[in-house]
C-alpha angles and dihedrals in degrees: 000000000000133000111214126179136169127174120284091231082062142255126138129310111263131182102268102247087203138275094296101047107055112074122248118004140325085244087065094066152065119231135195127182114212143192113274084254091050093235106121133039108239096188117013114225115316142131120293088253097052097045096042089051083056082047100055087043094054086044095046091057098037095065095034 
């Protein structure tokens, strides 16, 4: 899966490089998580709390 964000003021989605690379906070951002091919939107914009609880769901049931 991928992790995509892009500002909430707008621009362009871009992969999510971690916590310490992207400047200012999480909060000041919109995040997506997508398919490995990039092809279909797992969890449509939200906050990083919101899409990586969907994350670790997909994830849970995926290894069970």
């Amino acid at each position: 899966m991928v992790l995509q964000y892009k500002p909430k003021k707008g621009g362009r989605w871009r992969d999510y490089p971690g916590k310490s690379k992207i400047k200012g906070g999480v909060s000041k951002y919109d995040f997506r998580l997508l398919n490995e091919a990039k092809t279909k939107v797992l969890v449509e914009k939200g906050s990083y709390a919101k899409v990586m609880k969907r994350f670790r769901q997909i994830e849970f049931f995926k290894h069970r």
